[in-house]
Structure formats: structure tokens, C-alpha cells
C-alpha positions, -999 to +999 in steps of 0.1 A: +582+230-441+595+222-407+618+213-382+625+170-380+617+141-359+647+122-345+638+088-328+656+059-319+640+023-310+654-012-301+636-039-307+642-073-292+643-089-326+669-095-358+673-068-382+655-091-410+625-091-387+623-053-380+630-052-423+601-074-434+575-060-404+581-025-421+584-036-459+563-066-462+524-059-468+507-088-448+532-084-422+530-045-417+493-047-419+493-075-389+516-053-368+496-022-367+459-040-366+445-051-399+440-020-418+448-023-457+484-023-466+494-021-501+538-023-501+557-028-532+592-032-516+616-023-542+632+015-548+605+032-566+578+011-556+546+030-541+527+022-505+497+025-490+491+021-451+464+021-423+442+017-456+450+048-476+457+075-447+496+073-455+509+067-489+541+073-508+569+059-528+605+044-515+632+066-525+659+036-512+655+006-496+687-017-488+668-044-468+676-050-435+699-018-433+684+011-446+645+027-460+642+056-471+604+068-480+590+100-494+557+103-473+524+114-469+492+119-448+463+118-469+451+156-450+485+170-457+484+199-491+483+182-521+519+173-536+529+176-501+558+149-496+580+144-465+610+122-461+609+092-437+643+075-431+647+041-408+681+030-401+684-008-393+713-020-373+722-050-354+734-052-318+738-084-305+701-103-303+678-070-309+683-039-336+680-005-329+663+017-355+673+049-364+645+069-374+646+107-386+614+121-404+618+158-424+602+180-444+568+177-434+542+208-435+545+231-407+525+224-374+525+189-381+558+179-357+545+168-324+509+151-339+537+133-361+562+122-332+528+107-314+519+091-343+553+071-349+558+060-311+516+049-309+515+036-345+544+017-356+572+012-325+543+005-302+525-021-327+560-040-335+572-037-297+541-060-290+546-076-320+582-087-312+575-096-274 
């Protein structure tokens, strides 16, 4: 396993917004383009994004403060989990996000820091504007 992703966004929207674009399946799937989104938004409850390429199940969720996701790409060794962690918190009109991602197979850091920034800040940057 490997090293971690540390990123930090703001978005020019409320906390609750940032929440329910992550959390909420019709929502996230608008966001990042249509693809199939399956979300069951509840600690323990299992996801499925850009139509089966990333699933998983959510470790914590406190919404609009904290997700915490154990998380897969669908190429990554089976059984292979890594931990995605978004921290939601307010300043003034927009949120920042706190986002560190861990344990994920070796190699796989820099494809995965791309993929964050052109998959989901990108997609909910537009979405927000």
C-alpha cells in the first residue's frame, strides 16, 4: 500500500450542498455526467459510481461535516479497499473540503490525485457556478 492524497477545495456553495452532491445518488450522478450512481447514505450503506468503476461502503458519514468511505476501483486486486475521507466545513458563503485518500495499492497515487481534481472538484465546481 502507499503513500496519501491530501487535497483541499472550496466550493462557492453551503456545506449541505457540497453534502447531498457527494451523498445523494441523482445528485452525484448529475454532477459528474450521467453515469449510474447507486448511494445508500447511511454508515454501512454500500455505493456504486461512474456506473460500477468505483464502489465501496461508508465507514462514517455525519452529513454535512464529515464522509468517511472505504474505496475501490473496479481494476484495483480484489479485496483491495482504500480509505477516502471528505471534511465539510463552512466558511462564510462557500465550504472548503478537506480531502485525504490512503491506503490505496501502490503506483496508483498520482493517476488517483488526477482522478479526484478531473472527476469530482471539477464536476461540482461547474456544478456550483
Amino acid at each position: 500500500m502507499s503513500s496519501t492524497i491530501h487535497q483541499e477545495i472550496i466550493f462557492k456553495a453551503s456545506p449541505k450542498q457540497v453534502y447531498d452532491a457527494l451523498m445523494e445518488a441523482n445528485q452525484f450522478s448529475i454532477v459528474t455526467g450521467g453515469a449510474p450512481t447507486e448511494i445508500t447514505a447511511e454508515a454501512g450503506g454500500a455505493f456504486s459510481l461512474f456506473g460500477g468503476m468505483i464502489t465501496g461502503r461508508n465507514i462514517e458519514i455525519v452529513p454535512n461535516e464529515r464522509i468517511v468511505q472505504a474505496w475501490r476501483a473496479g481494476n484495483w486486486p480484489e479485496g483491495a479497499y482504500s480509505i477516502a475521507k471528505f471534511e465539510i466545513k463552512e466558511q462564510g458563503e462557500e465550504t472548503l473540503v478537506i480531502f485525504d485518500h490512503v491506503a490505496f495499492p501502490e503506483g496508483q497515487g498520482e493517476h488517483l490525485a488526477g482522478g479526484w481534481k478531473d472527476n469530482y472538484w471539477g464536476p461540482l465546481e461547474k456544478y456550483f457556478a
